[in-house]
C-alpha positions as CSV (number, residue, x, y, z in Angstrom):
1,X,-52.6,-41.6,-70.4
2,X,-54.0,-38.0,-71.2
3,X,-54.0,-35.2,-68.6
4,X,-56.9,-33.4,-67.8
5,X,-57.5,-29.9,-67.5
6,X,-58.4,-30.5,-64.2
7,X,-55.5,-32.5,-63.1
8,X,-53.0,-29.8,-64.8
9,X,-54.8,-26.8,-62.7
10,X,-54.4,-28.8,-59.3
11,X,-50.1,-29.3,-60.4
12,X,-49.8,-25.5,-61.0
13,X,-51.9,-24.7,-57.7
14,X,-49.5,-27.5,-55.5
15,X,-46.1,-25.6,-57.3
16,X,-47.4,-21.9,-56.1
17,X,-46.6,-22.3,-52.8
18,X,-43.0,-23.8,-54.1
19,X,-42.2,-20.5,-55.8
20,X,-43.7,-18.3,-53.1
21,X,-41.3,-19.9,-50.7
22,X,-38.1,-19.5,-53.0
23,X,-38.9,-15.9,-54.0
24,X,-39.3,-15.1,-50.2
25,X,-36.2,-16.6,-49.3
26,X,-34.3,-15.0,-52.3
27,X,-35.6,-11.3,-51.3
28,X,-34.6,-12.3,-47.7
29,X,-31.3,-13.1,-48.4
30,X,-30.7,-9.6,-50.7
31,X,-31.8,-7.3,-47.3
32,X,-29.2,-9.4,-44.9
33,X,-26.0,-8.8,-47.6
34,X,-27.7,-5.2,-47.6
35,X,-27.6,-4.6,-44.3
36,X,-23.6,-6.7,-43.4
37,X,-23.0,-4.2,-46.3
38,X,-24.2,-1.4,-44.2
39,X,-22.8,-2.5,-40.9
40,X,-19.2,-3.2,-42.2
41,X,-19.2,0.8,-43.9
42,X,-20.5,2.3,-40.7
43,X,-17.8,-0.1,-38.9
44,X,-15.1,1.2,-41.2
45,X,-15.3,4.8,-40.3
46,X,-15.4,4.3,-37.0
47,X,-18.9,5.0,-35.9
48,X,-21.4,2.1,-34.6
49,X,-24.7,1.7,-35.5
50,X,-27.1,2.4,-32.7
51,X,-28.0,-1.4,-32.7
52,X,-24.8,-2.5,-32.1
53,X,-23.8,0.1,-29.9
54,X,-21.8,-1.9,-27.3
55,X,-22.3,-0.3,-23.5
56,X,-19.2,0.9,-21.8
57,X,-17.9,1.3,-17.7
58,X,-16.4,4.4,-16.6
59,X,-14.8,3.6,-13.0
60,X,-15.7,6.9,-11.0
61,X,-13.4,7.8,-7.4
62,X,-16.2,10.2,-6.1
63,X,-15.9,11.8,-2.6
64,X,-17.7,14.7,-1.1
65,X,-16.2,17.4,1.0
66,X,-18.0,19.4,3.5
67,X,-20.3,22.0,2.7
68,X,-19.5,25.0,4.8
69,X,-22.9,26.5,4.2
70,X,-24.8,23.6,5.3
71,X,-25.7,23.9,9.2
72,X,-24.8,21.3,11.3
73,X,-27.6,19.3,13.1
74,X,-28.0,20.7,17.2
75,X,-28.5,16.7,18.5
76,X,-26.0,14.3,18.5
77,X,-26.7,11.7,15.9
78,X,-29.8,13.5,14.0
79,X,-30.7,13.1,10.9
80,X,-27.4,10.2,10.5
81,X,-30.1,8.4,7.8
82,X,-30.5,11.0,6.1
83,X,-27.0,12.3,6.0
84,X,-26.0,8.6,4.6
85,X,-28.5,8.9,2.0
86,X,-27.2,12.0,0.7
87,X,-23.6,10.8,0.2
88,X,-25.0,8.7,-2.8
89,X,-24.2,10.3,-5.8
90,X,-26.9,10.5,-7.9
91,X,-26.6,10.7,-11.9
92,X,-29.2,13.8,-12.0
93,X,-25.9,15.7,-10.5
94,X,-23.2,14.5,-13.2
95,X,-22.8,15.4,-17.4
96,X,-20.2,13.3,-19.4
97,X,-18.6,13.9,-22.7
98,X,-17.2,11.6,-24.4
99,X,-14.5,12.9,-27.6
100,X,-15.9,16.7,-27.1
101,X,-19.8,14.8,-27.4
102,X,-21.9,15.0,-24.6
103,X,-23.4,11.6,-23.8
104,X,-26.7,9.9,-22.1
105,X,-25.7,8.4,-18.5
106,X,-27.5,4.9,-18.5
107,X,-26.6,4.4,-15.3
108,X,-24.1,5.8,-11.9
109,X,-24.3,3.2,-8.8
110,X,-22.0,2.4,-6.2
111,X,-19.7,-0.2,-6.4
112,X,-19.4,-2.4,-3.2
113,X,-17.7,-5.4,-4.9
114,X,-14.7,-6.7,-3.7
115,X,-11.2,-5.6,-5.2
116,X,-8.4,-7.8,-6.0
117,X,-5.1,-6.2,-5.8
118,X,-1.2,-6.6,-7.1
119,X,1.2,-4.8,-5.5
120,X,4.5,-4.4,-7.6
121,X,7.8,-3.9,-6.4
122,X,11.2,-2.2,-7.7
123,X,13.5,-5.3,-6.6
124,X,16.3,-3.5,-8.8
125,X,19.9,-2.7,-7.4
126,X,20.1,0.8,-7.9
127,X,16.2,1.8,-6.5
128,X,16.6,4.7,-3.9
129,X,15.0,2.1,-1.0
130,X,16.2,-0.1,1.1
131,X,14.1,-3.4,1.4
132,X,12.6,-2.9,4.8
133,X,11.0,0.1,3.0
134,X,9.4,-1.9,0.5
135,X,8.6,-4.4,2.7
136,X,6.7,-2.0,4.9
137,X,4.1,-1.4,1.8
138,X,2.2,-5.0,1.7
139,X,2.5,-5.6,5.3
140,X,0.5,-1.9,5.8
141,X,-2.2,-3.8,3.6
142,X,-2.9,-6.2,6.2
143,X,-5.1,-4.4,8.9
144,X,-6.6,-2.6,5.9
145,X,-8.2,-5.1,3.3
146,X,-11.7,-5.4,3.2
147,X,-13.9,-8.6,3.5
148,X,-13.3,-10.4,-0.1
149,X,-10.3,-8.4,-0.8
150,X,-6.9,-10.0,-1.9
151,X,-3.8,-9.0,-2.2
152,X,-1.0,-10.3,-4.6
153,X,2.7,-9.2,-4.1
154,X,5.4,-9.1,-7.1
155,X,8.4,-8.0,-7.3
156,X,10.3,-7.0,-10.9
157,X,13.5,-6.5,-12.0
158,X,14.5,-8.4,-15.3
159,X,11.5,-9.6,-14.9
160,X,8.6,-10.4,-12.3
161,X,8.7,-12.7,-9.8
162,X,5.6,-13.8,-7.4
163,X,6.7,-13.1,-3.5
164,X,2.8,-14.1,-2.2
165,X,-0.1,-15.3,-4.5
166,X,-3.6,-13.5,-3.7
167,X,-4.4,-13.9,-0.5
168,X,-6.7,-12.0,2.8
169,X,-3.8,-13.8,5.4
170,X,-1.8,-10.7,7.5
171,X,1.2,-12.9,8.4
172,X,1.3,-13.4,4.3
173,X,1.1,-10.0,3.6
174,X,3.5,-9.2,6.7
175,X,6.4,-11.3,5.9
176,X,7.8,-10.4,2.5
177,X,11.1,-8.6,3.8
178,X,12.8,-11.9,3.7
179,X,12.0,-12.8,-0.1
180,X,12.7,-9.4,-1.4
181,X,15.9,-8.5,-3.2
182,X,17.8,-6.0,-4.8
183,X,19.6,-6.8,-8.4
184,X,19.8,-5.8,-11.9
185,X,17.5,-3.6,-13.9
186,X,13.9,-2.6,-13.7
187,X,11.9,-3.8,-16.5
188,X,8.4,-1.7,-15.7
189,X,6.6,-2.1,-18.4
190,X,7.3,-5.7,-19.2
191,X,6.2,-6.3,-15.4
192,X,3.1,-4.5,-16.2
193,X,2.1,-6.8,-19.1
194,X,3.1,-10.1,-17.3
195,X,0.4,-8.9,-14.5
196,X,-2.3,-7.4,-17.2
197,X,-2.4,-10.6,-19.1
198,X,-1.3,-13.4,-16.8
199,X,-2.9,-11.6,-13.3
200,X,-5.7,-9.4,-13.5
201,X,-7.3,-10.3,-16.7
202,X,-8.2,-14.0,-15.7
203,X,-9.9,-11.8,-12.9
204,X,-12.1,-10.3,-15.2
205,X,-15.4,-11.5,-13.1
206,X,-13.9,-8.4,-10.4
207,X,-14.9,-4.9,-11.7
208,X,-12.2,-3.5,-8.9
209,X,-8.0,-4.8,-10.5
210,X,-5.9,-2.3,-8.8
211,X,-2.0,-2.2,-9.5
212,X,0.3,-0.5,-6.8
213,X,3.6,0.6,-8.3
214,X,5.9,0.9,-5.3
215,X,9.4,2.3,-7.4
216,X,10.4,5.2,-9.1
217,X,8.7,4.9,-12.6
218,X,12.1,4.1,-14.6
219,X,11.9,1.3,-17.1
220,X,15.4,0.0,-18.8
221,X,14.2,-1.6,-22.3
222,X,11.6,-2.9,-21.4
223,X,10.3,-5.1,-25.0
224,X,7.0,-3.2,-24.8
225,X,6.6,0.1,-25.4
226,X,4.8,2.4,-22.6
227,X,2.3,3.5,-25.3
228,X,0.9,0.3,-25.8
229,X,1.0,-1.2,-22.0
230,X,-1.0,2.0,-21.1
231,X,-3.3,1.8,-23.5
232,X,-3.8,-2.1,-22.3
233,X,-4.5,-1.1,-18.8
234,X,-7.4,1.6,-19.7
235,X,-8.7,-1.0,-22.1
236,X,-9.1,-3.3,-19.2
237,X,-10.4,-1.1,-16.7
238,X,-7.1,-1.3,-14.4
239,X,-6.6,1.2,-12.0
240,X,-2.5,2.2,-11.3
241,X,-1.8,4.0,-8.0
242,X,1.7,4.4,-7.1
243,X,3.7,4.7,-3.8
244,X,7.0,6.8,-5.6
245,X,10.3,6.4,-4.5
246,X,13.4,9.1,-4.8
247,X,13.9,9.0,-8.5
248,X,17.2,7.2,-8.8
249,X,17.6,9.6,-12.2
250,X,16.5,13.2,-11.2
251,X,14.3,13.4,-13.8
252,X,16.5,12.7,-17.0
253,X,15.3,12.1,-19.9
254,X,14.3,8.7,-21.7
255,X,15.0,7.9,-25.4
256,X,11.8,5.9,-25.9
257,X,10.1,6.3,-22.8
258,X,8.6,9.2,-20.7
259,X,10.8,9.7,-17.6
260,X,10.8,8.0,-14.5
261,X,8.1,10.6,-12.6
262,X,6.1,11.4,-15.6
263,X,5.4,7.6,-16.6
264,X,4.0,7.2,-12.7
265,X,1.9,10.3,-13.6
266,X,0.9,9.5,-16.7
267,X,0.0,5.5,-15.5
268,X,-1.5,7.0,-12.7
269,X,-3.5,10.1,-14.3
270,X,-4.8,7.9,-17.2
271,X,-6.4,5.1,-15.0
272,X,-7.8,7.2,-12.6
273,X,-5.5,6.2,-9.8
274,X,-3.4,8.5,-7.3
275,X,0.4,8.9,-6.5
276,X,1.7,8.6,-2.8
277,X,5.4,9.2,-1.7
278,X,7.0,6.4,0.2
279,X,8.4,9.3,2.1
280,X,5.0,10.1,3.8
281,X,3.5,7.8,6.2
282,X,2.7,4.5,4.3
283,X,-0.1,3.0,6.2
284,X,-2.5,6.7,5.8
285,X,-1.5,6.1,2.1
286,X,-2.5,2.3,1.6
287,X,-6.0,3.0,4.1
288,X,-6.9,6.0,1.8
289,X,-6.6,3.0,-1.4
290,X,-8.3,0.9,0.4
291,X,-10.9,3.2,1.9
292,X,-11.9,5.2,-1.6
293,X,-11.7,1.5,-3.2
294,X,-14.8,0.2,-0.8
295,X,-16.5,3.2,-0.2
296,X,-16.3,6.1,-3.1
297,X,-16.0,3.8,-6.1
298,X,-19.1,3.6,-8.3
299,X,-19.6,2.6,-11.7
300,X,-21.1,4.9,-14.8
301,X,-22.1,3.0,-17.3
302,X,-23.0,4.6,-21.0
303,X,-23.2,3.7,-24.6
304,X,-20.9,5.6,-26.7
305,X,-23.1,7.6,-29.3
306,X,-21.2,9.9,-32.2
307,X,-18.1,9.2,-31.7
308,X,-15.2,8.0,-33.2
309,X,-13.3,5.0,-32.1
310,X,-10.2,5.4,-33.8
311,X,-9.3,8.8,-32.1
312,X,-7.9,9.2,-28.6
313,X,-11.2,10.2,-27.1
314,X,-10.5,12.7,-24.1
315,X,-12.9,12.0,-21.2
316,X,-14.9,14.5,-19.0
317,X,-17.3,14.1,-15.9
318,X,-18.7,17.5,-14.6
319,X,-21.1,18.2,-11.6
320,X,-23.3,20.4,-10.6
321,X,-22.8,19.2,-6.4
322,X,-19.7,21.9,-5.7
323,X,-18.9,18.5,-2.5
324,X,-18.1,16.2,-5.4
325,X,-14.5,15.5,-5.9
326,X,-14.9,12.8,-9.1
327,X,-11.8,10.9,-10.6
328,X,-11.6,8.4,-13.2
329,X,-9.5,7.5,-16.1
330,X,-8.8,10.6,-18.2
331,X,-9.4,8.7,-21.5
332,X,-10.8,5.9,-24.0
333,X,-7.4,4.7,-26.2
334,X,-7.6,4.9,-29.8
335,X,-9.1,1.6,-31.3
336,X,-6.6,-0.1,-33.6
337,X,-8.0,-1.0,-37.2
């Protein structure tokens, strides 16, 4: 049977739409490998395309102070509303810089969540404390806790041990003298990781994981290096205060760790967190954590623009309020590759 012209014309016209689709798909395909192409390179040298540009949380401590110039009102609780709408930091007030770069604040907002909190013990031998010392630290958590708050207590020598899961119960947090004791060697850091990993980062959903180093700072061999464990705890958004203890080796040095005081520092300086003495009066110290953790925490949030990932990127929040104490962590770790 012969083929018209006719009937040839109308098989060309039904395959047109055949090849359209496949060229289409085909020049579609070539821009996505050009632009996973382009994304990898820009991923490579350590900068992230503004599409991808993933937004990160600076936890900020920020308190005012008094301003002497400002008159006080003549009436006795004048102008209170006002004065409670002032003490909001607003993000007008603050620059950051991020690396040396100055960056865009998305966003600066107070942060009334509720905290979860691990307080970790020296239970070693040779610690310069006796045990109702230690003891005294959770129990001063009791009256203090805010609604929603938890506590955890653990104490660490070879290794950590759980003395009271989290929990908001005083007589919990009051009776841990009996389960404390002192033996072997304080392994810090390890104790550290086991409550990073096993603890607080299940607890991700709270923006508020606080440790509480109550010890001296000294780690003996400890398989993870302090490098590393710091750089977990900043990653995480952990903040480290410490109640310090007489340190057992007047400051000697360590072969591959910083010593005793300067790893409390340096745990405490790079999270953003503060250092107490167990010398001073240990309930003011755990009410002033508890107090800047509920009222004077508030969370920046910004996305990282030209900087460089795998650099230690040196943080820096200025004001232009001169009643603005800010604290926060003092800087992004180096991302590995």
């Amino acid at each position: 049977m012969k083929t018209t012209e006719a009937q040839m014309t109308n098989s060309f016209v039904g395959e047109a739409p055949s090849l359209r689709l496949s060229v289409s798909l085909s020049f579609c395909l070539g821009l996505l490998w050009l632009l996973i192409f382009a994304v990898n390179t820009l991923a490579q040298s350590g900068r992230t395309p503004v599409s991808g540009r993933r937004t990160t949380v600076l936890h900020v401590l920020a308190q005012r102070t008094e301003d002497p110039n400002k008159p006080k009102p003549l009436l006795a609780g004048s102008g209170n509303q006002n004065e409670e709408q002032e003490k909001i930091v607003q993000r007008g007030v603050l620059e950051l810089f991020d690396g040396g770069v100055q960056q865009k604040i998305e966003a600066f907002s107070p942060d009334p969540t509720p905290a979860r909190i691990v307080v970790l013990m020296d239970n070693s031998l040779t610690l310069q404390a006796d045990v109702a010392k230690l003891a005294a630290v959770p129990a001063a958590f009791a009256p203090e806790i805010y609604e929603g708050d938890k506590v955890m207590v653990i104490g660490y020598d070879l290794k950590p041990e759980i003395i009271t899961d989290f929990t908001d119960v005083p007589k919990d947090l009051q009776n841990t003298k009996d389960l404390l004791r002192k033996t072997d060697q304080p392994k810090l850091f390890d104790a550290l990781n086991v409550v990073m990993e096993d603890v607080l980062r299940p607890e991700v959903g709270f923006s508020k994981r606080v440790i509480v180093i109550v010890g001296d700072g000294l780690d003996r061999d400890s398989v993870i290096k302090f490098d590393e464990i710091l750089s977990k705890l900043q990653n995480e958004n952990i903040t480290v205060y410490a109640i310090q203890v007489r340190d057992r080796t007047r400051g000697a040095l360590r072969k591959d760790a910083p010593k005793a005081g300067d790893a409390l520092r340096l745990l405490t300086d790079g999270t953003g967190g503060r250092i107490f003495k167990i010398e001073d009066d240990v309930k003011q110290s755990v009410k002033e954590i508890c107090d800047e953790l509920r009222n004077d925490r508030y969370q920046l949030t910004y996305f990282p623009d030209g900087i460089n990932a795998i650099n230690k990127r040196l943080l820096l929040l200025t004001t232009t309020d001169a009643t603005l104490k800010l604290r926060y962590k003092g800087w992004h770790p180096p991302v590995k590759q």
